[in-house]
C-alpha positions as CSV (number, residue, x, y, z in Angstrom):
1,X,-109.4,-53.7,-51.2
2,X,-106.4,-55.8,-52.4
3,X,-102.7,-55.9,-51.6
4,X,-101.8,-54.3,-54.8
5,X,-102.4,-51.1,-54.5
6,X,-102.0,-50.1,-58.5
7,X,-104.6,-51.0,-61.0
8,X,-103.2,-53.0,-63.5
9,X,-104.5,-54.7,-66.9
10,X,-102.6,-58.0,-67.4
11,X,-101.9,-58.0,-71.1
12,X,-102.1,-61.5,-72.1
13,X,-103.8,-60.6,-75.9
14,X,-101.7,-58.9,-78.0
15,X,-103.4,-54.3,-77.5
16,X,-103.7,-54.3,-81.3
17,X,-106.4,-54.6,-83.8
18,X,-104.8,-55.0,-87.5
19,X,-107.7,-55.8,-90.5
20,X,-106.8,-59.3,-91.8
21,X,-107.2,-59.8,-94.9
22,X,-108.6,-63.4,-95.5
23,X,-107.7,-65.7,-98.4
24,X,-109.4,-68.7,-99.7
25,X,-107.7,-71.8,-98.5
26,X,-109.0,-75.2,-98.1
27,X,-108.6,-77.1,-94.6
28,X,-107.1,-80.5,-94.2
29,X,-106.6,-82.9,-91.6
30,X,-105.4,-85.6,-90.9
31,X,-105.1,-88.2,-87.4
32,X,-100.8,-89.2,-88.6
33,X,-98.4,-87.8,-86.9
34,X,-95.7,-88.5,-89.1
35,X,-97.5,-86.6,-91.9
36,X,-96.3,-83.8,-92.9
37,X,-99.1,-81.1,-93.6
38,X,-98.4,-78.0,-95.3
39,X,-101.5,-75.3,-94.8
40,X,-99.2,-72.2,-95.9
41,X,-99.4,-71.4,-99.7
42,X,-95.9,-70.2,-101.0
43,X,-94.5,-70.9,-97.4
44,X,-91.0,-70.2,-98.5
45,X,-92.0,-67.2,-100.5
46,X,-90.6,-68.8,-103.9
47,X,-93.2,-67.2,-105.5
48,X,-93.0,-63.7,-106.8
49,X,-93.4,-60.4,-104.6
50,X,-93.8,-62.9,-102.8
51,X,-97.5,-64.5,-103.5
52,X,-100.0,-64.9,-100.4
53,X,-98.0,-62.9,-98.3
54,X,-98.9,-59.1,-96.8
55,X,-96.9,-56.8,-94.8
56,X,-97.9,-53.7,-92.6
57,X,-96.4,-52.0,-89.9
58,X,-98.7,-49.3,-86.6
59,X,-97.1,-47.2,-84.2
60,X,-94.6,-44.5,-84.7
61,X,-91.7,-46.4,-86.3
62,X,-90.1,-46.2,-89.9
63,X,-90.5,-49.5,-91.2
64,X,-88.7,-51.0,-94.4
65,X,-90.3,-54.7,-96.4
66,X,-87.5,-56.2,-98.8
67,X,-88.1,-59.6,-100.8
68,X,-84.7,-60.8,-100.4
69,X,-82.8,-63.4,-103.7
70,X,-82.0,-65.6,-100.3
71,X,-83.6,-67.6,-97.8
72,X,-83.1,-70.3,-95.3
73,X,-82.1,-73.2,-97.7
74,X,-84.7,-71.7,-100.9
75,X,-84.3,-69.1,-102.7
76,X,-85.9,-66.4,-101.0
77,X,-87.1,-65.3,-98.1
78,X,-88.5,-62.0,-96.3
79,X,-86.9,-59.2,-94.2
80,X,-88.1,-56.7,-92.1
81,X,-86.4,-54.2,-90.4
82,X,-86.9,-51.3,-88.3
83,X,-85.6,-47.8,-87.7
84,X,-86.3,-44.6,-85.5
85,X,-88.8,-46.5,-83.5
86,X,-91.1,-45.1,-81.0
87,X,-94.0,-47.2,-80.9
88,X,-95.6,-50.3,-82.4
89,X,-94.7,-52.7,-84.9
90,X,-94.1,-54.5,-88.4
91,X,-94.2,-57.7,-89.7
92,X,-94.7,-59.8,-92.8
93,X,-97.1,-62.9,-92.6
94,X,-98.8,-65.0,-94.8
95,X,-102.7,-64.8,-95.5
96,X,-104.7,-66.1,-93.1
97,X,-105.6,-70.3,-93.4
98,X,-108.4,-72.2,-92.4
99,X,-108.2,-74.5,-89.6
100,X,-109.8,-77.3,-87.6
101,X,-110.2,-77.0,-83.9
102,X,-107.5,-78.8,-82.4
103,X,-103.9,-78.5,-81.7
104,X,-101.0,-77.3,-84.2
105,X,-97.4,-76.8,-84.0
106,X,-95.7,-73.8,-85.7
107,X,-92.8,-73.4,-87.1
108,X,-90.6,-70.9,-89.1
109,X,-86.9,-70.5,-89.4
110,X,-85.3,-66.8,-88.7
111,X,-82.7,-64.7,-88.2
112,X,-82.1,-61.5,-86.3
113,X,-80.3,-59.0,-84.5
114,X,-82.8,-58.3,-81.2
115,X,-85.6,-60.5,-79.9
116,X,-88.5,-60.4,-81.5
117,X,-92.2,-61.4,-80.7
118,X,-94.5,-63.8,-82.0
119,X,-98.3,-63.4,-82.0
120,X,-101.5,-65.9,-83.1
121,X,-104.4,-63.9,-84.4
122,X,-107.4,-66.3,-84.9
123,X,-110.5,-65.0,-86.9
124,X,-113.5,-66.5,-85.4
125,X,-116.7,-67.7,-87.1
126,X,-118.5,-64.3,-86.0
127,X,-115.7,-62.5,-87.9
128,X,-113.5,-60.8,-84.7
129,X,-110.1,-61.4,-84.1
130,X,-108.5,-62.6,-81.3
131,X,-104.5,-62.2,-80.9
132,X,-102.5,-63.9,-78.5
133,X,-99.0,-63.8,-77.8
134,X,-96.8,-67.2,-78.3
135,X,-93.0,-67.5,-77.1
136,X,-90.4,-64.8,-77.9
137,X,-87.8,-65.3,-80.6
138,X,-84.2,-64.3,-79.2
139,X,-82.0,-62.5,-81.2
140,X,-79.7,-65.3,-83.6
141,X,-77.7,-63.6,-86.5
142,X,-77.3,-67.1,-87.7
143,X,-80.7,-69.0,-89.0
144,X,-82.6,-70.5,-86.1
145,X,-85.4,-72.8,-85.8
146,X,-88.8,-71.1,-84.1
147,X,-91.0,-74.1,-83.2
148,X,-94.0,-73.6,-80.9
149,X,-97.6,-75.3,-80.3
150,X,-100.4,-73.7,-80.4
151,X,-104.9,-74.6,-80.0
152,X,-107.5,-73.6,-82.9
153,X,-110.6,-73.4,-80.8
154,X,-113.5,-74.4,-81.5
155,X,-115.3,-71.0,-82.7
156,X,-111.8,-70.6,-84.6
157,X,-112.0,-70.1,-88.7
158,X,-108.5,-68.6,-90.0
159,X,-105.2,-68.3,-88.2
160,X,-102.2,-66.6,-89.2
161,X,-99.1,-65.8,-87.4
162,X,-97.1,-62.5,-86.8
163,X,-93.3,-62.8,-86.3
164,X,-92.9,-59.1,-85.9
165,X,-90.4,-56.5,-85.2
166,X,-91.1,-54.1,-81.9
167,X,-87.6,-51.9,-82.0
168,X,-85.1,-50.9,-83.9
169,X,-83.4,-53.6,-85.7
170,X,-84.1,-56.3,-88.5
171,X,-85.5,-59.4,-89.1
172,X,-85.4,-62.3,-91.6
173,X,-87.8,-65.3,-91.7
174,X,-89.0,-68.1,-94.0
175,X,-90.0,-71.7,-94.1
176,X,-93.1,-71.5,-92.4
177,X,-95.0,-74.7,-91.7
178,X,-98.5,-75.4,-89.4
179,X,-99.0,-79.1,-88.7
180,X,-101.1,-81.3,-86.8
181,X,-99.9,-81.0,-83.4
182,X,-100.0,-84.2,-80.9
183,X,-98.9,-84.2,-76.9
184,X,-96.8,-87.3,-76.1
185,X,-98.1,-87.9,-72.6
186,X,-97.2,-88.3,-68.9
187,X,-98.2,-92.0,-66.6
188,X,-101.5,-89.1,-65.4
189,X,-102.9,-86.6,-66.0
190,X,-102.7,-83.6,-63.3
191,X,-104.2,-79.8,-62.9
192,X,-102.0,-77.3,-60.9
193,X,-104.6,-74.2,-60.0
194,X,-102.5,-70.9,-59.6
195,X,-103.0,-67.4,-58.7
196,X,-101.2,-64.2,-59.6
197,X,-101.1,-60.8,-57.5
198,X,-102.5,-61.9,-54.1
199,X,-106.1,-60.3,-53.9
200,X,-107.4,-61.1,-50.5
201,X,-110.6,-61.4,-51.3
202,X,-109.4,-65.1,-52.1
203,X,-109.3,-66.1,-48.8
204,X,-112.4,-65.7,-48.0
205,X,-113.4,-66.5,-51.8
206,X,-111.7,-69.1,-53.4
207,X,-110.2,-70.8,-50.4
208,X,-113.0,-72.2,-48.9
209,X,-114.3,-73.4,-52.1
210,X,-110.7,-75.7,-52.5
211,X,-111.0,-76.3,-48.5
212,X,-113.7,-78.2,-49.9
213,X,-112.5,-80.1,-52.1
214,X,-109.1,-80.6,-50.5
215,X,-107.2,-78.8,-53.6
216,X,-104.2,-77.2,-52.4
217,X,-102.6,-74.3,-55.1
218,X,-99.8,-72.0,-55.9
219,X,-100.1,-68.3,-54.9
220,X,-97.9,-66.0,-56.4
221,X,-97.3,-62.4,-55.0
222,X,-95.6,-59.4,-55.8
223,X,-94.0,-57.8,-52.7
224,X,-94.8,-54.0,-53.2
225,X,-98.3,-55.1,-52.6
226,X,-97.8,-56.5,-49.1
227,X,-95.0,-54.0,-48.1
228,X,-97.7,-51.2,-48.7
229,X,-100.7,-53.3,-47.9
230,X,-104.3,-51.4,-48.2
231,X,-105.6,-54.2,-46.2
232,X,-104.3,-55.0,-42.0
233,X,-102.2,-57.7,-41.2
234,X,-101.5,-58.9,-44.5
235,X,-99.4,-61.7,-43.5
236,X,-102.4,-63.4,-41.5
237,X,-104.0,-63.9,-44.6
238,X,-101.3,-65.2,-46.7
239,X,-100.4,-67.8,-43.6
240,X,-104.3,-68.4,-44.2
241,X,-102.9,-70.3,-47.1
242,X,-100.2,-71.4,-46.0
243,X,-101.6,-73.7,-43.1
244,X,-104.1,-75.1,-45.8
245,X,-100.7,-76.6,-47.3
246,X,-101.2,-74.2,-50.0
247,X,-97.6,-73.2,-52.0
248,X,-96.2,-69.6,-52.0
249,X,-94.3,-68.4,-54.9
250,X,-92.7,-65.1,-56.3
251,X,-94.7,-62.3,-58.5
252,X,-91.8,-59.8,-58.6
253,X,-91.6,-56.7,-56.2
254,X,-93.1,-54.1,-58.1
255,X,-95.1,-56.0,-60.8
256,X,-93.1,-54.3,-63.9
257,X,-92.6,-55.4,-67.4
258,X,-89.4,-57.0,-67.2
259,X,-88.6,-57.2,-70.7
260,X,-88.4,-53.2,-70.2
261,X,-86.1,-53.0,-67.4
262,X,-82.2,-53.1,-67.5
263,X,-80.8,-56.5,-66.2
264,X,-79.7,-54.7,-62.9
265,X,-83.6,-54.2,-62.0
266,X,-84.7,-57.6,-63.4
267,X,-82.0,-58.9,-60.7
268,X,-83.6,-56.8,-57.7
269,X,-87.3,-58.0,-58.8
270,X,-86.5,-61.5,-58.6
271,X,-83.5,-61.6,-55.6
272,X,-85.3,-59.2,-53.8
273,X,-89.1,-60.7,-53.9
274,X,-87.5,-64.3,-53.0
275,X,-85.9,-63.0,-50.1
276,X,-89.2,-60.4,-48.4
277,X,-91.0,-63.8,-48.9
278,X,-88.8,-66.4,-47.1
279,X,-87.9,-63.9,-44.5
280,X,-91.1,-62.2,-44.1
281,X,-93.3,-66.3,-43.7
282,X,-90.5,-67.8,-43.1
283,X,-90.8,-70.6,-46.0
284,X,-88.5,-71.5,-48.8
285,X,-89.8,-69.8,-52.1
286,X,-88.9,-72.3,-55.4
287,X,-91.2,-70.7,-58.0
288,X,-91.4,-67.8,-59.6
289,X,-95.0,-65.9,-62.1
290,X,-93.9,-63.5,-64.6
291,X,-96.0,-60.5,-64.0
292,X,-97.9,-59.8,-67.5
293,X,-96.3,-63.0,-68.7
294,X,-93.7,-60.5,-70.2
295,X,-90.2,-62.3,-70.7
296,X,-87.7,-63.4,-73.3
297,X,-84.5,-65.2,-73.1
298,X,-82.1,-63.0,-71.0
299,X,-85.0,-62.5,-68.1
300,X,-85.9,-66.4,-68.2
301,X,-82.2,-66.9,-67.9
302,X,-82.0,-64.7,-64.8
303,X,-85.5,-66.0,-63.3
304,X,-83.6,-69.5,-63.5
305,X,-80.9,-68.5,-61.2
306,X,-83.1,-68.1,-58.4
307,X,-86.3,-70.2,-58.7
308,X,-86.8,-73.7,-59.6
309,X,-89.5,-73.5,-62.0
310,X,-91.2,-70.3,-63.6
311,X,-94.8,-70.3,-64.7
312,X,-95.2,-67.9,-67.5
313,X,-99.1,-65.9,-68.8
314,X,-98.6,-66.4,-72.2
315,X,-97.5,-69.7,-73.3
316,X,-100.7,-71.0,-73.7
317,X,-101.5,-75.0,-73.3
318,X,-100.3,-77.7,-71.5
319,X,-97.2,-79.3,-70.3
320,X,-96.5,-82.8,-71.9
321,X,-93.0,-85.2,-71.8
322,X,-92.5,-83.7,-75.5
323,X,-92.8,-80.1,-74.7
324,X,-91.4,-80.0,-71.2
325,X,-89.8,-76.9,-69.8
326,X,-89.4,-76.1,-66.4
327,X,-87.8,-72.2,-67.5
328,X,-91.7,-71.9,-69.0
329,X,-94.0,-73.8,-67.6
330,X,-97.4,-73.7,-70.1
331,X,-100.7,-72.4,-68.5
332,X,-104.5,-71.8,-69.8
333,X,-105.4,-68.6,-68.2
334,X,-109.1,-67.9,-66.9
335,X,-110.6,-64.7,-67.7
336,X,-114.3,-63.7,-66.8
337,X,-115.5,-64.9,-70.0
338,X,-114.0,-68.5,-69.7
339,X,-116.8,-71.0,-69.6
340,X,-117.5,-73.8,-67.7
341,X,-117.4,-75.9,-70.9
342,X,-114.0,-74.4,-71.5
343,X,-112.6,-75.5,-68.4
344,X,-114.0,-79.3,-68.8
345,X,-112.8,-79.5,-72.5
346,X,-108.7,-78.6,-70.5
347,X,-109.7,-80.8,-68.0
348,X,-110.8,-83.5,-70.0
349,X,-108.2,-83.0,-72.2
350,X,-105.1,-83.7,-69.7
351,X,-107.1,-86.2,-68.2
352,X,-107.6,-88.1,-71.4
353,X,-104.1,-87.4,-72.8
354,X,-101.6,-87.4,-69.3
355,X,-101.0,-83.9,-69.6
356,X,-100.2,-81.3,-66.8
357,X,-102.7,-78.9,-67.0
358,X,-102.1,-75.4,-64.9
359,X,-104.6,-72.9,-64.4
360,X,-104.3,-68.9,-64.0
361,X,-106.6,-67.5,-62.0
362,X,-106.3,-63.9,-60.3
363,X,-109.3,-62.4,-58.3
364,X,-112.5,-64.4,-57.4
365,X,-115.6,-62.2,-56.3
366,X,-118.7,-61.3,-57.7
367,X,-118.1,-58.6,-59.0
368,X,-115.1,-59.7,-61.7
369,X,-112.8,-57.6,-64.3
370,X,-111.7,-59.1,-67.4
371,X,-109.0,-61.1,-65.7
372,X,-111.4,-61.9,-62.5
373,X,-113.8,-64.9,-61.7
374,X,-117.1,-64.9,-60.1
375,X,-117.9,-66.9,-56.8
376,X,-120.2,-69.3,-58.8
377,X,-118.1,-70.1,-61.4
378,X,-115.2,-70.9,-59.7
379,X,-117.0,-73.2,-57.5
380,X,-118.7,-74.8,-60.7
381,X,-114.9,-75.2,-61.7
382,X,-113.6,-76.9,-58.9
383,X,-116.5,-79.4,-59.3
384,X,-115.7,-80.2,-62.6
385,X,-112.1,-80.9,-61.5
386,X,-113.4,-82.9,-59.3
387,X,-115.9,-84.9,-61.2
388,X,-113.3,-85.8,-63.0
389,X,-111.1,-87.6,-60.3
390,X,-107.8,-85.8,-62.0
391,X,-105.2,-85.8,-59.6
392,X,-105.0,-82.1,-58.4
393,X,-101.5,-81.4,-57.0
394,X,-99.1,-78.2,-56.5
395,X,-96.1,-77.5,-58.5
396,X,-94.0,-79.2,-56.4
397,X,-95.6,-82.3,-56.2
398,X,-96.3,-82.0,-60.1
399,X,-92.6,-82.4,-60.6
400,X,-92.0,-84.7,-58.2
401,X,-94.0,-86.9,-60.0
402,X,-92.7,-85.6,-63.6
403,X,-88.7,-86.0,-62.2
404,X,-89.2,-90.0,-61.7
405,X,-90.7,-90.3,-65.7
């Protein structure tokens, strides 16, 4: 039983599966942040046709590739553009590069007449590809700068990066760059654990376990779900929370795509979940979770007329003094095949560096989906969080502390 009544799959990875073609590139590193690294071969496409770059194009759309005589600030650049569309997407991008583990920032410059998405796909060392989504692009007819960090994990081998189309429209992009990527840091480092939807098996799950340790979180719900509960009396298990100091935050009312919805709806989603929840356990709610991590510029706009902060599902990492944004607050989601070492490498990490590190975690029980984590390995979590003696606070208190740096 949960209070959502709908089964839903969070789609946090990108639902298609494209053959990469891989080319032979040489990795390089380097520890100097002032040095600038160019892994891209014919980055600005001043090459011919142009040279290491490939287009394609799924779905039902009719999709058009031009090499165009102008670029940003070179001589050439590519543009995509897309008409009758029903489904799918197209894209240039450039053939895949090796990488080290560690952290990169990318950039490309671009120019457009809708938003547009932009999507990671990592080959591993065992040869599968793994896509996950980065920021959106909004729509610019004038050239823009797309800048974003990203991780190469550690069973990570090539990376590429989509800036595709996924309507009817056109895009222009060039000057792509990947560079070493590093976090300018906080006085501390902190951890924020979170949870989307409101299953109640976390009560008796998940909530003893932080009892325990005397970690406090941030539970996000979507209203539908406790409006139309399958479960009695929700409201006694959310206060369950709630007088364990625990932190209450918005999900949405219905748990839609709001990137789909005209801005009227997007408007009753977030105006209309903030006020169930303050009336309905009398609280004040200041945050709001994008359901699906599905948003772009217009709907992080309108979140930011009602909540203080939004945590998103997609931008992937941590928060840092040089990356800061309360509209998208950064997060690593937890999925049922997140390993303990995975969770003390982020933990160590924001320790080490002064980052805020949030976690995404959804349904704890033993018997997990892909999005879901069992009893054991959350506890083994929460010990390593511990162990660590990072200072474990809510979103609130994490930008308390942020607001006086």
């Amino acid at each position: 039983m949960t209070f959502k009544h709908l089964t839903f799959t969070l789609k946090i990875l990108v639902f298609i599966a494209i053959s990469i073609l891989v080319g032979s590139h040489k990795s390089v590193t380097t520890s100097n942040e002032n040095v600038e690294v160019q892994f891209i071969e014919n980055a600005s496409m001043e090459k011919v046709n142009p040279d290491k770059w490939l287009n394609n194009s799924w779905g039902e759309n009719d999709a058009k590739f031009t090499f165009l005589d102008k670029g940003y600030l070179s001589k050439h650049s590519v543009k995509t553009e897309i008409t009758d569309y029903k489904s799918g997407d197209a894209k240039w991008f450039f053939e895949p590069v090796e990488l080290t583990p560690g952290d990169y920032t990318f950039i490309n410059y671009y120019k457009s007449n809708v938003d547009t998405r932009v999507t990671l796909a990592i080959t591993t060392t065992r040869g599968k590809t793994r896509y996950i989504d980065l920021p959106n692009a909004p729509s610019s007819e004038e050239w823009v700068k797309y800048e974003t960090s990203f991780a190469m994990p550690k069973y990570g081998k090539t990376a590429t990066v989509y800036h595709l189309l996924t309507q009817e429209g056109y895009l222009v992009t060039d000057a792509y760059k990947i560079k070493p990527y590093e976090y300018v840091g906080f006085n501390q480092g902190l951890v924020t654990i979170t949870f989307d939807d409101g299953w109640e098996e976390n009560t008796k799950t998940a909530l003893p376990i932080m009892k325990k340790f005397s970690f406090k979180s941030n539970q996000f719900y979507a209203t539908s779900y406790i409006e139309n509960p399958r479960v009695a009396n929700p409201k006694r298990l959310i206060n369950l929370f709630i007088e364990d100091g625990h932190e209450i935050g918005s999900h949405s009312v219905t748990h839609p795509y709001l990137t789909e919805l005209p801005k009227e709806d997007v408007t009753f989603e977030l105006e209309e979940s903030k006020t169930f929840l303050q009336n309905y356990l009398d609280i004040d709610i200041q945050y709001f979770a994008t359901p699906f991590g599905a948003y772009n510029t217009s709907v992080k706009d309108e979140i930011m007329k009602y909540y203080n902060a939004h945590r998103t599902a997609v931008d992937f990492g941590y928060n840092s003094k040089d990356n800061f944004d309360v509209s998208r607050l950064k997060c690593q989601s937890v999925l049922s095949t997140t390993t303990t070492e995975e969770i003390k490498k982020w933990v160590d990490k924001a320790n080490d560096e002064n980052l805020w590190l949030i976690l995404l975690y959804h349904r704890v029980a033993d018997n997990p989906n892909e999005y879901d984590t069992t009893i054991e390995m959350f506890r083994e979590h929460m010990q390593i969080i511990n162990d660590s003696q990072i200072s474990v606070v809510t979103i609130s208190e994490a930008l308390d502390e942020i607001s006086q740096q």
